[in-house]
Structure formats: structure tokens, C-alpha cells
C-alpha positions as CSV (number, residue, x, y, z in Angstrom):
1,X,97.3,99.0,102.6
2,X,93.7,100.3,102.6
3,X,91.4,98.9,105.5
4,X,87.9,98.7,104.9
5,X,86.4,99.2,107.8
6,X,82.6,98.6,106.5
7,X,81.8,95.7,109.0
8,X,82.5,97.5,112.2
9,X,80.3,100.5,110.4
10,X,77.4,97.9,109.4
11,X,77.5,96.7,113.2
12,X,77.1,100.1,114.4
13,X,74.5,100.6,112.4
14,X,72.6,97.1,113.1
15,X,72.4,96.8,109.1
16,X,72.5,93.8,107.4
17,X,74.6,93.4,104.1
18,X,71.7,92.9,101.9
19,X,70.0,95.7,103.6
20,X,73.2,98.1,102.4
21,X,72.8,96.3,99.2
22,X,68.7,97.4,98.7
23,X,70.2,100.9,100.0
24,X,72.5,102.0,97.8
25,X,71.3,100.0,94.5
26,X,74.2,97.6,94.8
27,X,74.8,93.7,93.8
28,X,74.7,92.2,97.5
29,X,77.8,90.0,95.9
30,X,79.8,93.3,95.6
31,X,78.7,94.6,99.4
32,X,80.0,91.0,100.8
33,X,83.7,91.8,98.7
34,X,83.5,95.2,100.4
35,X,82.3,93.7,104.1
36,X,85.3,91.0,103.9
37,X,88.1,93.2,102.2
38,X,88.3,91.3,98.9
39,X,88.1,94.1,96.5
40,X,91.2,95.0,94.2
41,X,89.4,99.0,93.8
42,X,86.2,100.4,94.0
43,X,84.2,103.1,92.3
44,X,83.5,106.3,94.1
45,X,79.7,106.6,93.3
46,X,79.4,103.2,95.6
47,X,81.5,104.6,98.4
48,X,79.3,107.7,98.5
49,X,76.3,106.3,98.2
50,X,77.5,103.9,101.3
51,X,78.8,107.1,103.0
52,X,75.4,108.9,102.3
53,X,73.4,105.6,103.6
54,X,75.4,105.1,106.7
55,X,75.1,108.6,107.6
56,X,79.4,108.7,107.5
57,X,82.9,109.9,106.3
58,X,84.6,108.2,104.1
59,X,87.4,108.3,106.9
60,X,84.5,106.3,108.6
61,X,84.8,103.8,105.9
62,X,88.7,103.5,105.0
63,X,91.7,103.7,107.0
64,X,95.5,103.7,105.2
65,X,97.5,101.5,107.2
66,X,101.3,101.6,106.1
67,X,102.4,97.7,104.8
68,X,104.8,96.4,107.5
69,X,108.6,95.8,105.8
């Protein structure tokens, strides 16, 4: 499983959703998917442009957790 880890990074940061949203020229609907983990995939222009906004890795962003059998 992938964890996205974008609303510990958004804390860190002290940036609002929407703000993120106006940032990298997303749909604030698609940043609040991301924030909650309800996304099925994602396109890699948006997680650079988050990495690039958030000053980050995109380690900083996703984690792989192995699914527990």
C-alpha cells in the first residue's frame, strides 16, 4: 500500500488545502482526495508540482507500506 503522507507535510508547512490548491493550479476537490488518501492513482506533473511547492521529496510525500497478510 502507498501512504500519502500530504497532511503531516501541509501541517509542517502551516498550508491550508486550498492554499496548495491556488499553488500548484489544482482543483481543491483533487488536493482534499490526495490530503485524505482517497485517490486510486495520480499524475506525476501534480506530485511535482506539490514536491516543488512544498519545498520536498517525493519520499517526503509517499511512503510504501507492505499490506499486512
Amino acid at each position: 500500500m502507498i501512504k500519502i503522507k500530504l497532511s503531516e507535510l501541509l501541517g509542517k508547512n502551516k498550508m491550508t488545502r486550498k492554499a496548495l490548491a491556488e499553488m500548484v493550479d489544482a482543483r481543491p476537490n483533487t488536493i482534499g482526495d490526495l490530503y485524505h488518501e482517497k485517490v486510486k492513482r495520480v499524475e506525476l506533473d501534480l506530485l511535482s508540482r506539490i514536491c516543488e511547492a512544498l519545498d520536498c521529496e517525493i519520499s517526503d510525500l509517499l511512503e510504501y507500506q507492505p499490506d499486512e497478510e
